[in-house]
N, C-alpha and C positions, 0 to 999 in steps of 0.2 A: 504494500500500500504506500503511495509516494502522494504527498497533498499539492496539490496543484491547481496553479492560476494561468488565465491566458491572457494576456494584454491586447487590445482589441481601441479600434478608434472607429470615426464614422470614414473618415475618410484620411488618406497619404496625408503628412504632415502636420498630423496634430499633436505628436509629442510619445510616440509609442514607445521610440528605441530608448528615449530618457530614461523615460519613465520604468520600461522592463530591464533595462541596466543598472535604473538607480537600485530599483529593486531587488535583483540581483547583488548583486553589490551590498547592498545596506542588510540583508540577512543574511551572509555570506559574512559580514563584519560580527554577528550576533552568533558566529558558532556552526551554522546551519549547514550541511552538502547542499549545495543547491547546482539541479541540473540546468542547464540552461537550454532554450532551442527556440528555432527560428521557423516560422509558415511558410512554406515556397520555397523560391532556388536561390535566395538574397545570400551571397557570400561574405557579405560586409561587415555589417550585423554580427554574426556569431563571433568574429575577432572580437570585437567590445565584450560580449557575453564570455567568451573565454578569459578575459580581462578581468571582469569583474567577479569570477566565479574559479576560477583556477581549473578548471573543465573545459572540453571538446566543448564549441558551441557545434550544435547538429541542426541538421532542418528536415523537415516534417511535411514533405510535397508531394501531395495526393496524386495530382498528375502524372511525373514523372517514377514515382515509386509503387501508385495505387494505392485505392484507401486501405485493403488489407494490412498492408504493412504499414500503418502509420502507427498502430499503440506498439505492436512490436517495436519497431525502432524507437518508440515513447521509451519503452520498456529498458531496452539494451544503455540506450545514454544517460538513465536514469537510475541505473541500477546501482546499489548501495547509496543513497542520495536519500534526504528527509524531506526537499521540497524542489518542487520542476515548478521553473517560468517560464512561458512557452508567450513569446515573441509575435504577433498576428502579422500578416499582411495588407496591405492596402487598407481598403473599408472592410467594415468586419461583413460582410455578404459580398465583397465581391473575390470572384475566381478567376479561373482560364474563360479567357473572350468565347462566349458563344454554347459554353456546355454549363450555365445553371451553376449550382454550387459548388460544383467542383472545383478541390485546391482553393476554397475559403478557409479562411479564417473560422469562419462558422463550422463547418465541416469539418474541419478536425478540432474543436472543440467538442462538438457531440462523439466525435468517434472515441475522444479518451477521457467522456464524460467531466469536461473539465469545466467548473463556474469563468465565468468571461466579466472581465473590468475591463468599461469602457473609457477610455483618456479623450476627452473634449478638447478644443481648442475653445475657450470660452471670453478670446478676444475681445468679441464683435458681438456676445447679445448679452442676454440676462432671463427674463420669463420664458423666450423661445427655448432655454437648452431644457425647458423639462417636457416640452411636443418633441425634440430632437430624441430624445430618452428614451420617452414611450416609445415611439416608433419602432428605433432598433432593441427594444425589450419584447415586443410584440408582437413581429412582422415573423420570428417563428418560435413557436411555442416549445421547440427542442430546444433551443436555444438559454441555457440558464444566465441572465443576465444578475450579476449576482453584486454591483455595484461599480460607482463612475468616481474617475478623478476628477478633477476640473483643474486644467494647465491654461499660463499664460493668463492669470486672473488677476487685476488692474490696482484693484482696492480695496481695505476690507468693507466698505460700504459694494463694491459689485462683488464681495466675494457673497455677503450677505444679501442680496439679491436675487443671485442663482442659488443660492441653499434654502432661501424662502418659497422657488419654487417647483424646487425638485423633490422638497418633502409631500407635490399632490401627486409625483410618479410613483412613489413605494420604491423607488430605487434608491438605495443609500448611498450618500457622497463619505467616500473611503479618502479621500483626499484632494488638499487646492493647495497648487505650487503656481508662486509668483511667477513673473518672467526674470531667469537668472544667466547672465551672458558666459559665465564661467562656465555650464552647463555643455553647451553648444558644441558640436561638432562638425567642424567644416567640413565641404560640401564639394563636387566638382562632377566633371561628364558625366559619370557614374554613380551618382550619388556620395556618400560619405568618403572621405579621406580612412584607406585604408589602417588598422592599429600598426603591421608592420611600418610603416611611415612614417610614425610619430609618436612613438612608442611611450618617450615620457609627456610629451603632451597629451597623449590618451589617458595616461595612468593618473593627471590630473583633473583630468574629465568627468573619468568615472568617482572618483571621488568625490568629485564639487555633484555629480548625480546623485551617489548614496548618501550624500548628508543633505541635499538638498530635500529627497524622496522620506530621509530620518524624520523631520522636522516639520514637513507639509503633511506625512500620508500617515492613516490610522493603519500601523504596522501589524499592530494587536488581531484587530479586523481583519485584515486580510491574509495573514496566517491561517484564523479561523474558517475564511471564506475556504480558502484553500484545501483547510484538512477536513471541510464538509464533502471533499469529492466522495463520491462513491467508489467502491472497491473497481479498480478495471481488472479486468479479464484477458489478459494476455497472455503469452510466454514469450521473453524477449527475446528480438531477432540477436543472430550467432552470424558470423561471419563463414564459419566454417560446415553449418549446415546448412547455408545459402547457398553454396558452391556446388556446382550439379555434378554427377558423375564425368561428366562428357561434354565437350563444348570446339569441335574442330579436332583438327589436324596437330599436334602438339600438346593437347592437355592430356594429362596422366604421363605423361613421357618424362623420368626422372633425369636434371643434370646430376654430371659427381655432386655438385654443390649446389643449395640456392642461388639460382638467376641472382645477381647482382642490378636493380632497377634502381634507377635513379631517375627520383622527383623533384623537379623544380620549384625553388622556395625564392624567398627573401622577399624583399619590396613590390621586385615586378612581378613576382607571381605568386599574387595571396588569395586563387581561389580554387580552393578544391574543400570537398568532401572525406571527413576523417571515414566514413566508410571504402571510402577509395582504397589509401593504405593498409585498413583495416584486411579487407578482401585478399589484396596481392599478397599477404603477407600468410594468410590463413592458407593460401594456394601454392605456396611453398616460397616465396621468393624473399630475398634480402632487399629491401626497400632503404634505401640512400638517399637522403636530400641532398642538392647542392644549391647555389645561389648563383644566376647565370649571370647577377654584375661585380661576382666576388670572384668567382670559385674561379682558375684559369684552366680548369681540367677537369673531367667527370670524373667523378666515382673509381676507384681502382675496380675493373674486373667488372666494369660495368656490362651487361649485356642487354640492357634496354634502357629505352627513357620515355618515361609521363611529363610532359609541359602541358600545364593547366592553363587556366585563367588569369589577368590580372590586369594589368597598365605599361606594357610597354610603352604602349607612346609616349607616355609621358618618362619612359628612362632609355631613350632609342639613342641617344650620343653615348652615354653609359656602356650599354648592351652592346652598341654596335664598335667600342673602343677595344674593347673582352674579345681581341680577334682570335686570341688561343684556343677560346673554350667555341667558338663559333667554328673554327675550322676543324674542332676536333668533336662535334655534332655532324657536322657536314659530312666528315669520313667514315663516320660510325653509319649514317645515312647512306652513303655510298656502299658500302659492306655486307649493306641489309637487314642489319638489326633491326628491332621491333622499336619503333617508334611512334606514342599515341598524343598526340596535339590538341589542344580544344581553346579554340580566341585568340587569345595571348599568346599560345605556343604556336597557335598557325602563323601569325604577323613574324615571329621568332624564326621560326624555317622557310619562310619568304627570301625573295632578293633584297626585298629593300622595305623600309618604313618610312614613312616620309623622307625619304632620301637617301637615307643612311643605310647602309649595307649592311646585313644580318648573315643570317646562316647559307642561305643561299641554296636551300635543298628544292625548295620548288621555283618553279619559274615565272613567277609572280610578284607583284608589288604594291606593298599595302600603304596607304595614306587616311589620316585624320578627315573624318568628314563632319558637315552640321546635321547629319539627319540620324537619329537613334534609331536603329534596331531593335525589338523590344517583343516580346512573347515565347509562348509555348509549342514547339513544333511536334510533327509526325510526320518520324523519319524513316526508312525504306534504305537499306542498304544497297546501295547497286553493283558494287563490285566485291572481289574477298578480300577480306583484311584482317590485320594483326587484333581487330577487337570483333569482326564479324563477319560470318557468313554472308556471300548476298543473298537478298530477299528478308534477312533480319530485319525484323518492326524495333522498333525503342522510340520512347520519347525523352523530348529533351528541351531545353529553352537555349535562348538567342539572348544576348546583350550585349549593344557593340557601340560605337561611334566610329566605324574604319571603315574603309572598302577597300576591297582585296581586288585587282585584278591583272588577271581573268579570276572568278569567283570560285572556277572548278575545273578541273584539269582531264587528260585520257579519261582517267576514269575515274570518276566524282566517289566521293564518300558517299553521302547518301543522299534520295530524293525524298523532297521534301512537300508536304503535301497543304500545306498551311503557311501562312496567309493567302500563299501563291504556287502553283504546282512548278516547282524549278528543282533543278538537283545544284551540289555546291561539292566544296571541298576536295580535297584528291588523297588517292591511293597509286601509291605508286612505290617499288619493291616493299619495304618492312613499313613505310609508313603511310600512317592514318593520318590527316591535318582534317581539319572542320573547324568551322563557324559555332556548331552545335555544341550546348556544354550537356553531359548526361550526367543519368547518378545512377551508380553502378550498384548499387542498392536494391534495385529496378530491373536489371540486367545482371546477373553477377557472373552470368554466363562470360560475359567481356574479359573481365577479370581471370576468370580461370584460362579462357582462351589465348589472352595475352602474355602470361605468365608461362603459358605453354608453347610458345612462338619461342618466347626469350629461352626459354631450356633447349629445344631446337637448335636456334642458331647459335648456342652454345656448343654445343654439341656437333655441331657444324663447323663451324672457327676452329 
């Protein structure tokens, strides 16, 4: 039994990530395990949650993972832990564009039966926030609204205005936090300034959050909200009974030794999934981080590489200075090894980034653009590769500000059937690059599959 809250707002920036970090944070100060985790595919997010909780932040993405596994994976991040704060997405009812509630906020709150606190932005009214209340108290009945903060509140004459009359909604005000600039955490293409990037400005952040969240929010209360969940019914997901017997060409196949896989870390690539490692690792392999604007060499005995998510562009003079480590991707590229890319790692193994010359494994050149990229895909394999058969289904999401071109090469990663039916990305010898981020969570088939590539061309070499 883990007691559990889910931080929930009407709509994007009303003060969610503060507010479930202060909170984290500020019972986490009190003694507490507190798990932390995140709605959707927001990689940003769980760095602060990790922050302030000394825990994996995880994320909780009905879409990409399916609602089956959402309490499991609740379960698995949660496990030995006395209280989970689970992080909402966007508005608390909205999902993936065009399928209902799925991948709400809402919908994985009922799925791990978790009371929902809603964080207002209570700027700009006063008697309207208690019609606001009702409404997303009301609108579904599964839905247990179990009490509101109120953020960014002006006065105590308007703090006393909205508590005069949200006492006619039956919904209890848990807490009113002033507007506080220490709080804040800058912002940019992508939303929030990653925690690797600013690491001791973060650490003062989250602090001016928990004592902020100390001092405005009835802590008492929402402990208690908390440990009213009811019992859930799960048995937490395992990495290593996720893993399927069988998954291609290569999986079961032993090297003398664990595959030596090396993961891309630091500043520029701060977005992956602790399930990721988690997996590779259960599948036999030695998972090695390096840091592509530190490190001038991979991994000793390296025999694959994972490049994630993150922000090259904004470290492409950096990245692209690291000529050691770029030519020695390039060759290992050339060789055949297994190579798996997603965003960040595709811009990485491009020719060029806004100008500047990178890895140079595809033929292709990516640049900054104004137009974001932004949703949930369904994607279709169309060629074979080091994470999939063709004709393999997975879903996955999209977040970018780049254009890559050409978008997709011989033989594209996968087609894509959402927003637009196009295919993207390339496969070409060992390596996978795409646009598409996945969660292997979701797929774990990938993971085993790739792990069995890399013992392979080990074994090969």
């Amino acid at each position: 039994m883990v007691a559990r809250l889910v931080i929930a707002a009407p709509a994007s920036g009303s003060g969610k990530t503060t507010v479930a970090t202060g909170l984290m944070a500020a019972f986490a100060a009190r003694g507490l395990a507190v798990s932390p985790h995140k709605v959707g595919p927001d990689y940003i997010d769980p760095g602060y949650h990790a922050l302030a909780t000394g825990r994996p932040g995880r994320n909780l993405d009905a879409y990409m993972c399916g609602t089956d596994l959402i309490a499991p994976l609740f379960a698995h991040g949660a496990r030995g832990c006395e209280l989970a704060v689970i992080e909402g997405v966007m508005g608390l009812y909205d999902g993936a564009a065009g399928a209902g509630e799925l991948a709400s906020t809402a919908q994985v709150a009922k799925l791990l039966r978790a009371p929902v606190v809603l964080v207002v932005d209570a700027s700009s009214q006063s008697r309207s926030v208690a019609a606001l209340v009702h409404g997303f108290a009301s609108w579904d009945p599964q839905v247990r609204l179990g009490g509101v903060i109120l953020n960014k509140v002006a006065t105590d004459r308007h703090e006393a205005l909205l508590r005069e009359a949200l006492e006619e909604s039956g919904v209890p005000v848990l807490g009113v936090l002033r507007r506080a600039p220490a709080v804040a955490t800058p912002s940019r293409h992508l939303g929030l300034v990653p925690v690797a990037e600013r690491h001791a400005e973060a650490l003062d952040a989250v602090a001016a959050q928990a004592e902020q969240v100390r001092l405005g929010c009835d802590l008492e209360g929402l402990l208690a909200l908390a440990r009213s969940a009811p019992e859930l019914h799960a048995e937490a997901w395992d990495p290593r009974d996720a893993l399927p017997a069988h998954a291609g060409d290569g999986a079961g196949i032993a090297a003398s030794q664990a595959p030596v896989i090396a993961v891309a870390g630091g500043a520029a690539f701060t977005f992956s999934y602790a399930e990721h490692a988690e997996l590779l690792r259960a599948a036999g392999a030695d998972v090695v981080p390096f840091d592509p604007l530190r490190d001038e060499s991979l991994p000793d005995g390296t025999r694959g590489v994972v490049v994630g998510g993150g922000f090259p562009e904004v470290y492409a003079p950096e990245l692209s200075a690291n000529s050691r480590l770029r030519k020695a991707v390039a060759e290992l590229a050339r060789a055949g090894a297994p190579i798996a890319a997603e965003c960040a790692g595709l811009l990485y193994l491009a020719r060029s980034l806004d100008g500047k010359p990178m890895c140079g494994v595809l033929d292709a050149d990516a640049r900054m653009s104004e137009r974001l990229t932004l949703g949930y895909r369904d994607a279709v394999a169309v060629s074979d590769s080091v994470l999939a058969a063709a004709g393999t289904r997975m879903r996955g999401h999209e977040f970018h500000r780049t254009v890559l071109e050409p978008g997709a090469g011989a033989s594209p990663a996968w087609g894509l059937r959402q927003p637009e039916r196009r295919v993207e990305g390339f496969v070409q010898g060992g390596v996978h690059a795409s646009y598409v981020h996945t969660h292997w969570a979701g797929a774990p088939e990938a993971a085993r599959r790739f792990v069995g590539k890399c013992a392979l061309w080990d074994a090969a070499a």
